[in-house]
N, CA, C and O atoms as a GROMACS GRO file, in nm:
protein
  304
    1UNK      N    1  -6.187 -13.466   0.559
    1UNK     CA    2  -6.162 -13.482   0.416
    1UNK      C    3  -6.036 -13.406   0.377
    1UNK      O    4  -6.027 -13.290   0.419
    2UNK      N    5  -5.962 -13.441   0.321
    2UNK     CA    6  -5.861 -13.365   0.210
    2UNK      C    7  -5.868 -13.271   0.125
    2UNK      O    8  -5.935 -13.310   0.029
    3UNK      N    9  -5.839 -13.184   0.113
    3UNK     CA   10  -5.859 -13.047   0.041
    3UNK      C   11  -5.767 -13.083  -0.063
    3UNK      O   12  -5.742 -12.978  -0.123
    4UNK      N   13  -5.698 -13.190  -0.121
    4UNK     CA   14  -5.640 -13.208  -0.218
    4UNK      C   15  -5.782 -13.294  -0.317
    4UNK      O   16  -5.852 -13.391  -0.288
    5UNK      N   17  -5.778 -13.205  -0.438
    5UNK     CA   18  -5.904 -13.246  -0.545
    5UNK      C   19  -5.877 -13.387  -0.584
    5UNK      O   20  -5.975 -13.460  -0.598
    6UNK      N   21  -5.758 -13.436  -0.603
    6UNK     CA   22  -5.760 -13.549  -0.672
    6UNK      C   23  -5.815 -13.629  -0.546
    6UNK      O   24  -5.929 -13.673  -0.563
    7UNK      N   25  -5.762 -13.654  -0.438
    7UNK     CA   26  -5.804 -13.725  -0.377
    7UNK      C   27  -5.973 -13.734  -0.287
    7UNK      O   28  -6.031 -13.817  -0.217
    8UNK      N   29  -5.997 -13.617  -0.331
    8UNK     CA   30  -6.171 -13.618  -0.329
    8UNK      C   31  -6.214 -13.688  -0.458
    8UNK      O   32  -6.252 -13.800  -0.425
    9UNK      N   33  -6.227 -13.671  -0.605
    9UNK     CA   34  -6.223 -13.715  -0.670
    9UNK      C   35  -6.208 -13.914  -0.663
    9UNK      O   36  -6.281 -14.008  -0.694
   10UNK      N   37  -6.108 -13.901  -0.621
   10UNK     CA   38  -6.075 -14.053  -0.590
   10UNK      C   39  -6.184 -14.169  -0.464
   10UNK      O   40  -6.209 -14.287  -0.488
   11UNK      N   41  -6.221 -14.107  -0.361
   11UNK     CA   42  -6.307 -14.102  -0.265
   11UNK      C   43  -6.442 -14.108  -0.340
   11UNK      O   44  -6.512 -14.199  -0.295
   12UNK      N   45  -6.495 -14.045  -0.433
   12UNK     CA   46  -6.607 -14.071  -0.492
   12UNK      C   47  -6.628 -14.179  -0.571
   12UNK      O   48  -6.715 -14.264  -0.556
   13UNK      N   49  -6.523 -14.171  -0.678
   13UNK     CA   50  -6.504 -14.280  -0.758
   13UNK      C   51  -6.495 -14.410  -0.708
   13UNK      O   52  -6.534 -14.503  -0.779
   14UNK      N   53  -6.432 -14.440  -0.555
   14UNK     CA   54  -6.435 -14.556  -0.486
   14UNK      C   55  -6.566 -14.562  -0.440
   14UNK      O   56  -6.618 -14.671  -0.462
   15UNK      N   57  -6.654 -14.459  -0.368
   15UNK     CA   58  -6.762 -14.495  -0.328
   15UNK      C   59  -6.917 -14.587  -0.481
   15UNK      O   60  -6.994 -14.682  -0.491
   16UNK      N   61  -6.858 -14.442  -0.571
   16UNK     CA   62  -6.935 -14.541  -0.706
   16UNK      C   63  -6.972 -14.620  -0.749
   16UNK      O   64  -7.085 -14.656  -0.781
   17UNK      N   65  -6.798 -14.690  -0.759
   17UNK     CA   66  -6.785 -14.842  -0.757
   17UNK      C   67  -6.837 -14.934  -0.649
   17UNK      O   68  -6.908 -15.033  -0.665
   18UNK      N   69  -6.802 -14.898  -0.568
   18UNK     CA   70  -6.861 -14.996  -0.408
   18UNK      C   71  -7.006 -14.952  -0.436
   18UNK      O   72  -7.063 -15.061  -0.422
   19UNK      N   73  -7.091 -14.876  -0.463
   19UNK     CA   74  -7.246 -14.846  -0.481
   19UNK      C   75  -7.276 -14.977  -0.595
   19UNK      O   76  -7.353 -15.070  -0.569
   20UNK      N   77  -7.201 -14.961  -0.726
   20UNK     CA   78  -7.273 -15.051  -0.844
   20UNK      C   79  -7.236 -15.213  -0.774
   20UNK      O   80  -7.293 -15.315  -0.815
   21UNK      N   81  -7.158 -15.214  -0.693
   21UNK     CA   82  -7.159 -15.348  -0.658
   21UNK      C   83  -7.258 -15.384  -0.589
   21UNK      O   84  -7.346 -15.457  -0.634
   22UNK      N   85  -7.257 -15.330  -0.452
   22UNK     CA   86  -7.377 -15.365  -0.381
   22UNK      C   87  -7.510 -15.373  -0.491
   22UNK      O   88  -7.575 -15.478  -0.491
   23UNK      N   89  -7.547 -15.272  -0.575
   23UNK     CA   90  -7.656 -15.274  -0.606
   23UNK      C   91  -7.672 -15.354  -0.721
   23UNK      O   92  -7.794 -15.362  -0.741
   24UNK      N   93  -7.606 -15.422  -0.810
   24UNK     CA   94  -7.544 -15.577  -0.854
   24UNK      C   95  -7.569 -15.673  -0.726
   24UNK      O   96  -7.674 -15.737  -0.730
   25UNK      N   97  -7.514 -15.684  -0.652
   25UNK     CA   98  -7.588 -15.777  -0.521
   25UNK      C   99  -7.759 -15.810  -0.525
   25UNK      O  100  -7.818 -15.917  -0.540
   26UNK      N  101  -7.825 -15.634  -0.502
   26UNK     CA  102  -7.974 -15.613  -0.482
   26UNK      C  103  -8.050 -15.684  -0.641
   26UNK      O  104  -8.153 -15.749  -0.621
   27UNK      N  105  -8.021 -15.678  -0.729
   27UNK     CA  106  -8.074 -15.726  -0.869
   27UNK      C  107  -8.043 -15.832  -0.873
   27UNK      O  108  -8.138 -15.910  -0.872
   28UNK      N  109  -7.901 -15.897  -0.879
   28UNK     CA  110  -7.919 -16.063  -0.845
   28UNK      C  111  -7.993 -16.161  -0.804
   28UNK      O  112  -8.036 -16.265  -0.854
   29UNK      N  113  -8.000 -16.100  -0.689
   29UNK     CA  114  -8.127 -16.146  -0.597
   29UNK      C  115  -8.271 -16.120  -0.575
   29UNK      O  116  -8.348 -16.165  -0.489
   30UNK      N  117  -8.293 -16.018  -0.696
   30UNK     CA  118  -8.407 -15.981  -0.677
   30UNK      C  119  -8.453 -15.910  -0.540
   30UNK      O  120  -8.552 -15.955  -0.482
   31UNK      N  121  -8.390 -15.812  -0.494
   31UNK     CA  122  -8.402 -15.708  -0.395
   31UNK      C  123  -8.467 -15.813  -0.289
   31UNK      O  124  -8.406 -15.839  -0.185
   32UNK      N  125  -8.589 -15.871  -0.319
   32UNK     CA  126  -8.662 -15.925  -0.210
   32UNK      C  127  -8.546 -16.005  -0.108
   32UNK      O  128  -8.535 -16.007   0.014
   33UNK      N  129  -8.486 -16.052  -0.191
   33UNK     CA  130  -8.450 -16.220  -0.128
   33UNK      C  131  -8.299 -16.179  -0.044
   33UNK      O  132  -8.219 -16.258   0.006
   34UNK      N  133  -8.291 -16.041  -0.048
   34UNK     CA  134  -8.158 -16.015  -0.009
   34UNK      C  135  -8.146 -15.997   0.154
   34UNK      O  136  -8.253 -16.033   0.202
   35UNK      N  137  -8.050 -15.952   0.262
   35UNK     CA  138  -8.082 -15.966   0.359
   35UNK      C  139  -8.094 -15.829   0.422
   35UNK      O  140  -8.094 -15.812   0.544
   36UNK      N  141  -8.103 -15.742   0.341
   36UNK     CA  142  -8.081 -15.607   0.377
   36UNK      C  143  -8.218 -15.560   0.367
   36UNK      O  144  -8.284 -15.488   0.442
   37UNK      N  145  -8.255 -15.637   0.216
   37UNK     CA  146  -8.440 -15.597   0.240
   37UNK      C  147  -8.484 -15.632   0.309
   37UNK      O  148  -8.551 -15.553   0.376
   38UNK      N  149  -8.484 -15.787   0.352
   38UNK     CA  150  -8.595 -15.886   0.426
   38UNK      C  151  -8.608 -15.794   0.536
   38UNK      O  152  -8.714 -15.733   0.546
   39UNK      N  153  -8.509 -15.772   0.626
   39UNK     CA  154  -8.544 -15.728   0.736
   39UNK      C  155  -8.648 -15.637   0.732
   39UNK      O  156  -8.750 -15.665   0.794
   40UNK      N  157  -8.637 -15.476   0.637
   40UNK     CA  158  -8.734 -15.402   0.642
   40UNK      C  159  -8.861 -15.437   0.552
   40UNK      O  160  -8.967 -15.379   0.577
   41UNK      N  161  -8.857 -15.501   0.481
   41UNK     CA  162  -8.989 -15.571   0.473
   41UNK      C  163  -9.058 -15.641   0.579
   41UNK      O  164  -9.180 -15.626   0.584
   42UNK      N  165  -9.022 -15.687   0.633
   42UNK     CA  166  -9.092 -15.736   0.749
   42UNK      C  167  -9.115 -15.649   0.850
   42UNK      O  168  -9.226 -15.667   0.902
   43UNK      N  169  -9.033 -15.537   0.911
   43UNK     CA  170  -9.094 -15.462   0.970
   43UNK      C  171  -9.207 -15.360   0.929
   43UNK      O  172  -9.299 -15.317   0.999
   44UNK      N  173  -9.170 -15.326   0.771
   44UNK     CA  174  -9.323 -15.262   0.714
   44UNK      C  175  -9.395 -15.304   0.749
   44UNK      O  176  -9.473 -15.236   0.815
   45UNK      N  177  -9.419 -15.446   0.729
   45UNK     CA  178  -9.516 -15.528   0.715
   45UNK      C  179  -9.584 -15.540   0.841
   45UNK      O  180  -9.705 -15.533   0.861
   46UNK      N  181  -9.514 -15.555   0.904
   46UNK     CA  182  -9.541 -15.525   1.108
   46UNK      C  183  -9.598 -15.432   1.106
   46UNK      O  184  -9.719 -15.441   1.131
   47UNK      N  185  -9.544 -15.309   1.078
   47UNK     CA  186  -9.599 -15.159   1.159
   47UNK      C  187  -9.744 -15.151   1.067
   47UNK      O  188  -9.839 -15.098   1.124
   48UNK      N  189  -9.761 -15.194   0.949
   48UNK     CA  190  -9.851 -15.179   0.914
   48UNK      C  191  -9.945 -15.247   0.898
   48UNK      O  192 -10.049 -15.210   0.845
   49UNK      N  193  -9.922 -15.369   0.945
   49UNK     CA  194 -10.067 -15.479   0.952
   49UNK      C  195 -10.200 -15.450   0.986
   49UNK      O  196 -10.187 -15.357   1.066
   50UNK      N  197 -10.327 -15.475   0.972
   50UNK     CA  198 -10.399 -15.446   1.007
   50UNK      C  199 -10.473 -15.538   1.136
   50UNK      O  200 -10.431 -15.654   1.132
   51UNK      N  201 -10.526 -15.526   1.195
   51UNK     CA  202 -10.604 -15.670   1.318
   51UNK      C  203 -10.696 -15.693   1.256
   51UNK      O  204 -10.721 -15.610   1.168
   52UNK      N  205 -10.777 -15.798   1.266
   52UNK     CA  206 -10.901 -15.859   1.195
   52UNK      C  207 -11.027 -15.803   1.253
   52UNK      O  208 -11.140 -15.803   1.203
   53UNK      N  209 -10.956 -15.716   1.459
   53UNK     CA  210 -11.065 -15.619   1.478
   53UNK      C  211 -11.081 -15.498   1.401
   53UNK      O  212 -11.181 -15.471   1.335
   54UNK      N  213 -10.991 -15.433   1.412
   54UNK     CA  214 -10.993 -15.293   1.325
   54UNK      C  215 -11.052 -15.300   1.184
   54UNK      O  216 -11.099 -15.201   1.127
   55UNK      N  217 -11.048 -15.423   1.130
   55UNK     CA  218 -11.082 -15.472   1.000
   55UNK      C  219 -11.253 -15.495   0.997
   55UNK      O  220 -11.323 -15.488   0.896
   56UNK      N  221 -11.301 -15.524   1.136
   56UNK     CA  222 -11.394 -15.555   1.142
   56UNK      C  223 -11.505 -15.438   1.130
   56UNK      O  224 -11.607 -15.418   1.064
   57UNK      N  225 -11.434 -15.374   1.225
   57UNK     CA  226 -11.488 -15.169   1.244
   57UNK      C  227 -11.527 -15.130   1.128
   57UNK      O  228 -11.637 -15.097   1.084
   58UNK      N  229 -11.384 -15.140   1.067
   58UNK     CA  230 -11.420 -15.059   0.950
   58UNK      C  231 -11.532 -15.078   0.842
   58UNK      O  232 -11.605 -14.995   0.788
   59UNK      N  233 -11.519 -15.223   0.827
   59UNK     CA  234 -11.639 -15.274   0.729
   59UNK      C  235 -11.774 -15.231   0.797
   59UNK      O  236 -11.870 -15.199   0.726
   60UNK      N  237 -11.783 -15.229   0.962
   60UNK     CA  238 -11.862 -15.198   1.001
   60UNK      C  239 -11.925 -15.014   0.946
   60UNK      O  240 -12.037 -14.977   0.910
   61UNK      N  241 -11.853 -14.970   0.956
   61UNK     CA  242 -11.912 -14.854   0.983
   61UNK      C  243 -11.902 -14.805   0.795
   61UNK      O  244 -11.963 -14.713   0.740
   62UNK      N  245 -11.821 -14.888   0.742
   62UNK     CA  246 -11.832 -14.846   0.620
   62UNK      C  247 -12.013 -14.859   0.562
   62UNK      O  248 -12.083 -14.778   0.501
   63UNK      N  249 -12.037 -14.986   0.610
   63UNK     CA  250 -12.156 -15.043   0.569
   63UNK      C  251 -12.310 -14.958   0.685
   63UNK      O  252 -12.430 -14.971   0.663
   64UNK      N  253 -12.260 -14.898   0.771
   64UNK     CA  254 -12.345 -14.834   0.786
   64UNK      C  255 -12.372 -14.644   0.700
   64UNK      O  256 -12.470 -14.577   0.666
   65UNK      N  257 -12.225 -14.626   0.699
   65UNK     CA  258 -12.212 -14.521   0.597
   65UNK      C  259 -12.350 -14.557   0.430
   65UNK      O  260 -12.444 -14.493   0.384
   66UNK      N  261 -12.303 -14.650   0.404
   66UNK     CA  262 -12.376 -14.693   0.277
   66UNK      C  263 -12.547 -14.722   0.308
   66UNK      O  264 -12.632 -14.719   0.219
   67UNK      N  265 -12.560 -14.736   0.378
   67UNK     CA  266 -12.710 -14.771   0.409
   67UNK      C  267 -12.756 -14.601   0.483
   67UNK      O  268 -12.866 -14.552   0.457
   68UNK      N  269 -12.672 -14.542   0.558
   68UNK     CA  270 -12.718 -14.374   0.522
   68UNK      C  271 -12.747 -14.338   0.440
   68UNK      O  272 -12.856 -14.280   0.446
   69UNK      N  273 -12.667 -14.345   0.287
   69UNK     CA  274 -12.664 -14.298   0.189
   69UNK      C  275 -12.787 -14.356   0.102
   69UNK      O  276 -12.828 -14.292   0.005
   70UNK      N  277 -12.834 -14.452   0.132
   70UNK     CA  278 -12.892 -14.554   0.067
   70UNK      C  279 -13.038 -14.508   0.114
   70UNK      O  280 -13.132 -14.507   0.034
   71UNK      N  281 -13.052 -14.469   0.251
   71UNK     CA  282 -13.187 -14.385   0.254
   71UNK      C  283 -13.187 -14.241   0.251
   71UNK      O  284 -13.287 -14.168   0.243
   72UNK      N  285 -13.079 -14.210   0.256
   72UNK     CA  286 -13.115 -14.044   0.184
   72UNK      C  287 -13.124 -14.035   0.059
   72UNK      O  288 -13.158 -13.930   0.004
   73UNK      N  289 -13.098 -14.138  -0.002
   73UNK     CA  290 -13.167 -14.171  -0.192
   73UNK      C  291 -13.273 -14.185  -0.161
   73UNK      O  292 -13.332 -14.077  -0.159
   74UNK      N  293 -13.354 -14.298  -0.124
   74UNK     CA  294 -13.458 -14.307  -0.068
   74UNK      C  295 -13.578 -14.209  -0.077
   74UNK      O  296 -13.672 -14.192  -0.155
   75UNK      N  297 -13.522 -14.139   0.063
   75UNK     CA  298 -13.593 -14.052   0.066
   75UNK      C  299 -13.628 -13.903  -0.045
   75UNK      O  300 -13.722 -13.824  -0.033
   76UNK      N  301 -13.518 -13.901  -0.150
   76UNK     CA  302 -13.536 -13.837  -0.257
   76UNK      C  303 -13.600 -13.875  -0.342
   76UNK      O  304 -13.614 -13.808  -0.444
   0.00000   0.00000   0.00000
């Protein structure tokens, strides 16, 4: 970088501008539809999917959780 102020100054002000554009790009398009999101939307969407086994577990054991609970009322 330059130790001359104006031209730091100047370096920001260009980056600024180049920021409100791009992000004029992202609102245009509605962030989704752009190509910078899609990609990481879809990898969220990857890393975090669930399987229809793990899905299965869980309901499983949720529903045995509830039927614990359901006779320790019971039994009160």
């Amino acid at each position: 970088m330059e130790a001359n102020p104006t031209s730091h100054c100047t370096i920001y002000l260009w980056a600024l501008v180049q920021a409100h554009k791009v992000m004029q790009e992202f609102i245009e398009v509605r962030f989704r539809n752009h190509g910078a999101f899609a990609l990481v939307i879809v990898l969220h969407i990857f890393m975090t999917r669930v399987t229809r086994v793990a899905l299965t577990n869980t309901i499983k054991r949720l529903k045995g959780w509830i039927s614990a609970l359901e006779k320790r009322k019971d039994k009160k």
